[in-house]
C-alpha positions as CSV (number, residue, x, y, z in Angstrom):
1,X,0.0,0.0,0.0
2,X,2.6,2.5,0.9
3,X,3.8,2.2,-2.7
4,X,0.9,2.8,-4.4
5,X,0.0,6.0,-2.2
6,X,3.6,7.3,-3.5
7,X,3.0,6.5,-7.0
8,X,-0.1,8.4,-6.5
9,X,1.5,11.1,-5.0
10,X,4.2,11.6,-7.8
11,X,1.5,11.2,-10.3
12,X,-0.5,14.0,-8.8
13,X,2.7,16.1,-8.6
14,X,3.5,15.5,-11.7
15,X,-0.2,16.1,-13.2
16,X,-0.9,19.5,-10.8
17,X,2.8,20.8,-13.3
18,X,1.5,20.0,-16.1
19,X,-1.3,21.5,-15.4
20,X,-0.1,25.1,-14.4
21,X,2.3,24.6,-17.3
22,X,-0.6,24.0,-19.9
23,X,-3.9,25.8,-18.9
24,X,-5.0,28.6,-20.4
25,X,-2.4,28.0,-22.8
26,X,-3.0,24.7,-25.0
27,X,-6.8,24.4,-25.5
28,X,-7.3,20.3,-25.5
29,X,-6.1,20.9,-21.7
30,X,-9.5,22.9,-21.2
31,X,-11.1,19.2,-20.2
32,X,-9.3,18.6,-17.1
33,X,-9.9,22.3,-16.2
34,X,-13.2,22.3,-15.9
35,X,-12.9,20.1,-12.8
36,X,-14.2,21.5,-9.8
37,X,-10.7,23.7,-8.2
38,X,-10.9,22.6,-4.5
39,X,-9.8,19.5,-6.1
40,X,-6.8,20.8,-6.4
41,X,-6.4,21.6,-2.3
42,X,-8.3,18.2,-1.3
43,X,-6.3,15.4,-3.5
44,X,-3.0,17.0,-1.7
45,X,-5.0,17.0,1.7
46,X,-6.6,13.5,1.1
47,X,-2.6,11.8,0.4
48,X,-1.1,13.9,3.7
49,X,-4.2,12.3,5.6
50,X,-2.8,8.6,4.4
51,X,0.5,8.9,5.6
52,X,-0.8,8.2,8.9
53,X,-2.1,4.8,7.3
54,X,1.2,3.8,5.6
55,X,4.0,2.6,7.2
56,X,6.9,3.0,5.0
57,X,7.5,6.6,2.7
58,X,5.6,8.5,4.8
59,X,7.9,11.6,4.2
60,X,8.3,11.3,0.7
61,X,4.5,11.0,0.8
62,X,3.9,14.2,2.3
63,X,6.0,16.2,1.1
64,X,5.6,15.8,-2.7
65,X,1.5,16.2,-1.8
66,X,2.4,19.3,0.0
67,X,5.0,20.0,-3.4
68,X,1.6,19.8,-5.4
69,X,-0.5,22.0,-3.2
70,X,1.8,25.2,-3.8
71,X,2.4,24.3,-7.2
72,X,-1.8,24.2,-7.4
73,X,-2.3,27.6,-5.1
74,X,-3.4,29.2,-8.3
75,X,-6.0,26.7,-9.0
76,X,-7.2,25.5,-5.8
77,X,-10.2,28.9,-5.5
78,X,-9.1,29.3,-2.2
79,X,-8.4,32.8,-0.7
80,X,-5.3,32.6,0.9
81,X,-6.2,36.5,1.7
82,X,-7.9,36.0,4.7
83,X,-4.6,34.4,6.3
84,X,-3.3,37.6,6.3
85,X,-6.4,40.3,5.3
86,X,-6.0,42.8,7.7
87,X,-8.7,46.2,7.7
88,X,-7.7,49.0,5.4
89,X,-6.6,52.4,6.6
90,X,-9.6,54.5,6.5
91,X,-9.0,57.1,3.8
92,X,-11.1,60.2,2.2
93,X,-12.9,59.2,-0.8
94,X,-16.3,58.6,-2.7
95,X,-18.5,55.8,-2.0
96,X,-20.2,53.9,-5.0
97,X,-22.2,50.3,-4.9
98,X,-21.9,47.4,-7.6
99,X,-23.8,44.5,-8.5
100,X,-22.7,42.2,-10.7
101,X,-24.8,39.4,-11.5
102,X,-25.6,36.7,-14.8
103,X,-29.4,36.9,-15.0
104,X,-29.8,33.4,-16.4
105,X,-31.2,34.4,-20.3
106,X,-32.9,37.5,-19.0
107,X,-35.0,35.7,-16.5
108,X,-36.4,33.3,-19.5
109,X,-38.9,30.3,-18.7
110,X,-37.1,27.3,-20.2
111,X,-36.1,23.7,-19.8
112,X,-33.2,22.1,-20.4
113,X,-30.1,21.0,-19.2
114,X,-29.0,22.3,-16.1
115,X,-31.9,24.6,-15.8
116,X,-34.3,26.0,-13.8
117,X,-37.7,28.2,-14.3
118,X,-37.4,31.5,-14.2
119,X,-39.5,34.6,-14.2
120,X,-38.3,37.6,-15.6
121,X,-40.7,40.6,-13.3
122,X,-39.1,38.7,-9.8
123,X,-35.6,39.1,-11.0
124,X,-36.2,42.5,-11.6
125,X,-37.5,43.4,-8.5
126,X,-34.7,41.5,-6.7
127,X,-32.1,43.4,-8.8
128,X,-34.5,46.4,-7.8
129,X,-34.0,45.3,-3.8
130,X,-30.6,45.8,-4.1
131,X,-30.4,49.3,-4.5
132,X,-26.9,49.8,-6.2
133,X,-25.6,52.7,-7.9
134,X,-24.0,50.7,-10.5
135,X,-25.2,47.2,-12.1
136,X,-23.4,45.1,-14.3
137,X,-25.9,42.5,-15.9
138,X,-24.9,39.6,-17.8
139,X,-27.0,37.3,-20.1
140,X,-29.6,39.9,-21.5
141,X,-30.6,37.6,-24.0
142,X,-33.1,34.6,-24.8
143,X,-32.3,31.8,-26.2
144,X,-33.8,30.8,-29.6
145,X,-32.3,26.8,-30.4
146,X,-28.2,27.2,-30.5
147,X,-28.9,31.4,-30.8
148,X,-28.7,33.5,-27.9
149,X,-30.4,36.8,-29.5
150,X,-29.8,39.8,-27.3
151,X,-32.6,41.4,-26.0
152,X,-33.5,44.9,-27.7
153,X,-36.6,46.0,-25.7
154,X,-35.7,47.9,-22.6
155,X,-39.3,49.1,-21.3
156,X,-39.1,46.8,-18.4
157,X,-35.5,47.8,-17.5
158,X,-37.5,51.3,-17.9
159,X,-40.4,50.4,-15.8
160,X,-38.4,48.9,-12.7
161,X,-35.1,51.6,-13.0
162,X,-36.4,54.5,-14.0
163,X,-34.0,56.9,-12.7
164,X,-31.2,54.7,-14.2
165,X,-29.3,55.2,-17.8
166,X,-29.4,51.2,-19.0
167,X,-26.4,50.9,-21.7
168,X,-26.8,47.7,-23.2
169,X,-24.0,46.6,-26.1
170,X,-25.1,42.8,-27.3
171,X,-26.0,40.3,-24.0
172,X,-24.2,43.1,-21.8
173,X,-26.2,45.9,-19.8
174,X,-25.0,48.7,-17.4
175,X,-27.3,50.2,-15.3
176,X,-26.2,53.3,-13.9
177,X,-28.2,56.5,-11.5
178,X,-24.6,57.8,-11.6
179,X,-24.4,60.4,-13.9
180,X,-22.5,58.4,-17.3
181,X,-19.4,60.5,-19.3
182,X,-19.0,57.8,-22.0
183,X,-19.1,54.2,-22.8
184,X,-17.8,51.8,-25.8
185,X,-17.3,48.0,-26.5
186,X,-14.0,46.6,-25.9
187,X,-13.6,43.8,-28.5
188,X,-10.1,41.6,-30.0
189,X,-9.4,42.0,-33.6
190,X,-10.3,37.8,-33.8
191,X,-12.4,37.6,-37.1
192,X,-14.5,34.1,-35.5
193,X,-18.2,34.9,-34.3
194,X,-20.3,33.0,-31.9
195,X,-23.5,33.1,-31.8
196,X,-23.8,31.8,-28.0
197,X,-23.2,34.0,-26.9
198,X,-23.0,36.3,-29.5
199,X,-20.0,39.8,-29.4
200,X,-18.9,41.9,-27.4
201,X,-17.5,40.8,-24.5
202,X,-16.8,43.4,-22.8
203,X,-18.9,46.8,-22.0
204,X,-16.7,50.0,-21.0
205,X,-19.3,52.5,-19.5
206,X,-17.6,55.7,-17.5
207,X,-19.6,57.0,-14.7
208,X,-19.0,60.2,-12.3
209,X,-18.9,59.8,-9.0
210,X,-18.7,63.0,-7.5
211,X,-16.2,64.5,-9.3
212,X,-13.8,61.3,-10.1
213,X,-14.7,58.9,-13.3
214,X,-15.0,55.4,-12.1
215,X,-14.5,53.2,-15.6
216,X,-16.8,50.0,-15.3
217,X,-16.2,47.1,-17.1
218,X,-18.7,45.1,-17.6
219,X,-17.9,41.4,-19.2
220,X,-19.3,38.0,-20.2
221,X,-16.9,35.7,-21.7
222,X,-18.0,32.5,-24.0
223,X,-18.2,28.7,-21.9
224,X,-15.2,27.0,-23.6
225,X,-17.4,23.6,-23.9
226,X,-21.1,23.3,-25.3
227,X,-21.6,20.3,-22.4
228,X,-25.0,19.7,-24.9
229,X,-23.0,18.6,-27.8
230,X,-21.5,14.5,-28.4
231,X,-18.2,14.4,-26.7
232,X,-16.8,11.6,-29.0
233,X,-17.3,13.7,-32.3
234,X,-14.8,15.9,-34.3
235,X,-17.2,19.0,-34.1
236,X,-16.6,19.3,-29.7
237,X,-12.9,19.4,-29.6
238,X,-13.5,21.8,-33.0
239,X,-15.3,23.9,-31.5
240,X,-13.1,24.1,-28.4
241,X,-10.3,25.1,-30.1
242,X,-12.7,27.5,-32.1
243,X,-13.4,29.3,-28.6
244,X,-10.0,28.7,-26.8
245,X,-8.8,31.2,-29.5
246,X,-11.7,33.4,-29.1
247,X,-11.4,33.7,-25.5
248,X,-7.5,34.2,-25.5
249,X,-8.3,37.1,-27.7
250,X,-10.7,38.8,-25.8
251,X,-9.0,38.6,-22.5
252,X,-6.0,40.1,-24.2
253,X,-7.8,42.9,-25.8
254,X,-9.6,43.7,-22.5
255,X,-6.2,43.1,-20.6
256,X,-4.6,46.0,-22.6
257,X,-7.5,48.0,-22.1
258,X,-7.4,47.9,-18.4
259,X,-3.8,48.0,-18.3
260,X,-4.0,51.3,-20.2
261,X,-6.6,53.1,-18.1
262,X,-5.8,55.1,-15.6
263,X,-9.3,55.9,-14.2
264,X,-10.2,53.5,-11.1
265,X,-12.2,50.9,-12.6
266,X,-13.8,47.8,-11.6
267,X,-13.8,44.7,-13.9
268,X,-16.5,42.1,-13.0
269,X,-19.1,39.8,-15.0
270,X,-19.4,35.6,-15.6
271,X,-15.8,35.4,-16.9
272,X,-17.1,31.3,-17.4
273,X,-13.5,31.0,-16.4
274,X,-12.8,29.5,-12.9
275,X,-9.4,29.8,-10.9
276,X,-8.3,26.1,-12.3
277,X,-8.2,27.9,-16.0
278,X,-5.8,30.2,-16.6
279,X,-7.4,32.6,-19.3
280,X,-7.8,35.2,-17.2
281,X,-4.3,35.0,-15.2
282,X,-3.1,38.2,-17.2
283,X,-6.3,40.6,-16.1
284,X,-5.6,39.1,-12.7
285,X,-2.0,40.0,-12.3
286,X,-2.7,43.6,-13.3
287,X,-5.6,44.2,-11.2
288,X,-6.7,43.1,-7.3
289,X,-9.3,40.4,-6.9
290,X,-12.4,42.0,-4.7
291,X,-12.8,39.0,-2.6
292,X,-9.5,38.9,-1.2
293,X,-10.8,42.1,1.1
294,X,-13.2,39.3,2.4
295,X,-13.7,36.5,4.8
296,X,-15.1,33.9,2.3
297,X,-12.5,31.2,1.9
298,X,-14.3,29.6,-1.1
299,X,-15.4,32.0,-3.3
300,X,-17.8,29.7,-5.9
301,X,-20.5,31.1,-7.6
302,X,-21.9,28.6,-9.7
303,X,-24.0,26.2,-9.9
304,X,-27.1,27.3,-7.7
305,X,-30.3,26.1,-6.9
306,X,-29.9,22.8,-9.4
307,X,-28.3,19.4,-10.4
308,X,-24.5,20.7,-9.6
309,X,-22.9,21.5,-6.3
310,X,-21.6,25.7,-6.1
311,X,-17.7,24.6,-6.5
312,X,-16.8,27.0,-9.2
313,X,-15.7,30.3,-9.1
314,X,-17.2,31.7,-12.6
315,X,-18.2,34.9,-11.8
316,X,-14.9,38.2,-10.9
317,X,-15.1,41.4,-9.4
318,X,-11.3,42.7,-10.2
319,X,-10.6,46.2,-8.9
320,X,-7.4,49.0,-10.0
321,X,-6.3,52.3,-9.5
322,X,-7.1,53.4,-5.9
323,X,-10.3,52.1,-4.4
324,X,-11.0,50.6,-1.4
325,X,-13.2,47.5,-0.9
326,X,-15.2,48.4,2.2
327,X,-17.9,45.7,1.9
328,X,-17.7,42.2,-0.5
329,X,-20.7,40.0,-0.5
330,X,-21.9,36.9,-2.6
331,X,-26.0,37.0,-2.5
332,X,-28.7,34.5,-2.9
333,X,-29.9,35.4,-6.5
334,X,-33.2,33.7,-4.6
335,X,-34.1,31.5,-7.8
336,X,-33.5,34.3,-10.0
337,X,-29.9,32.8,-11.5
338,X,-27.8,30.1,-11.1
339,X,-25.0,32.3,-10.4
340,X,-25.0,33.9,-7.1
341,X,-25.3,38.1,-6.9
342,X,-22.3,40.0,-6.2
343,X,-22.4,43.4,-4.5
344,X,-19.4,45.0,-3.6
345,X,-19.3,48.8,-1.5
346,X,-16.6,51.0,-2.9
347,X,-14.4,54.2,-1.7
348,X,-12.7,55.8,-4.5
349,X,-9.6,57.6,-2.3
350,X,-9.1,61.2,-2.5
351,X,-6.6,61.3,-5.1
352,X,-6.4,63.6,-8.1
353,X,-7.5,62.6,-11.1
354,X,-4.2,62.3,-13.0
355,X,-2.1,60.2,-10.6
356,X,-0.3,57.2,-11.8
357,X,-1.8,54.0,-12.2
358,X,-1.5,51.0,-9.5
């Protein structure tokens, strides 16, 4: 037995390098990364746990499963932050609220797989209930067979916001009672389309918050696997690669973007990318994660209220250029998605408007 745990233990080691070494990079290796990323932190755990059952190898044992959780960190979803997180120096500034949430094809009634009901008038009065100054919707769309049309009627956003501007660009829309300077699509030069969901990607909307402009980017990256389609044909791995390129694009394109702006600006939406996939490791590494200012240790947002467990992290709120986090939450959407909300309080420091990028 004590053998076989070590073989299992260098073969772990071995497939958590390869890992970091491929994702996000080679897009075959997008299968394995769509497994759940606690995995990650609980087969290290689970082969520490049998050295106490082994009698022979025990070191080499634990320490190549503790090799494989550092090498993992990245992956596991875990916020190492609140290890460390300490409150932030209380600083002059404006205050501003965001929500963030993917609203599930608009609140569409459908069946399907992995689906629930919804009902379109409750999840606008739970958006309503809220009470942000800023909202950053995902999914405004219906789907129509293997379309997702955007939605181009806005009366009810109209009916239920009415002292909000509502800047929608394809399945993305901003809702904003901040007063809004400008906005524009942020889009990669990549000549593919999809059609679900269908371009852009990414929604730039600048809002004034007292007299600073806080640069919203709103975002909703295409899944990397249609889980409807026959994994033993051709077309599925086609159609990966097909999106692994598109995706690597986009996050690029909005990567320079953000790297270029020297506004503060938040960055959240369904990136349908979870810590295990590294697509979005270059937004990440110029920008500050908003849940590290919190106490959650797992920050998963999907799947709720249906056949999967919540163990991934799709959904990001990335923050830059001097803000503060004062308050991070993750909401019961309360059968309105199968993402949870985010809502996120904000103090944009006294700072002028042309100092230097963070």
């Amino acid at each position: 037995m004590s053998k076989t745990v070590l073989a299992l233990a260098v073969l772990w080691l071995v497939f958590a390098i390869t890992h970091e070494i491929l994702t996000g990079r080679f897009w075959l290796w997008v299968v394995p990364g769509v497994s759940p990323p606690i995995l990650f932190a609980a087969v290290p755990l689970v082969l520490a746990i049998l050295t106490v059952f082994i009698r022979s190898y025990r070191g080499a044992v634990f320490l190549t499963a503790l090799a494989a959780f550092v090498v993992s960190m990245p992956s596991t979803g875990l916020n190492f932050s609140v290890l460390t997180h300490r409150a932030q120096a209380v600083q002059p500034g404006l205050a501003v609220s965001v929500v963030q949430m993917n609203t599930d094809y608009w609140g569409q009634l459908r069946d399907g797989t992995l689906t629930d009901p919804r009902d379109r008038d409750a999840m606008l009065a739970y958006l309503r209930s809220l009470d942000a100054d800023v909202y950053l919707l995902q999914e405004h769309m219906q789907r129509v067979g293997d379309t997702a049309p955007p939605v181009t009627d806005l009366s009810d956003v109209a009916e239920v916001f009415p002292e909000y501007q509502a800047i929608a660009a394809g399945t993305l829309l901003t809702l904003s009672r901040l007063p809004v300077s400008e906005h524009a699509v942020v889009r990669s030069d990549n000549p593919s389309i999809l059609q679900l969901p269908p371009p852009p990607y990414a929604l730039k909307v600048d809002v004034r918050v007292g007299g600073r402009v806080l640069s919203t980017y709103n975002i909703h990256m295409p899944i990397q696997i249609i889980i409807e389609k026959n994994w033993l044909s051709w077309d599925f791995y086609n159609e990966i690669r097909r999106r692994h390129s598109i995706r690597k694009d986009e996050f690029a394109a909005l990567t320079a973007e953000v790297s270029r702006n020297q506004s503060p600006l938040v960055v959240a939406g369904d990136f349908n990318t979870s810590p295990a996939m590294g697509d979005n490791r270059g937004l990440l590494a110029v920008s500050q994660d908003a849940a590290a200012f919190s106490s959650i240790v797992y920050p998963a947002t999907w799947r709720v209220g249906g056949q999967l467990p919540k163990l991934w992290r799709n959904d990001w709120f990335l923050i830059r250029n001097d803000i503060r986090v004062d308050r991070f939450e993750q909401l019961d959407p309360q059968g309105n998605s199968d993402h949870l909300a985010q809502f996120v309080g904000l103090t944009l420091t006294d700072q002028p408007e042309d100092a230097p990028a963070r």
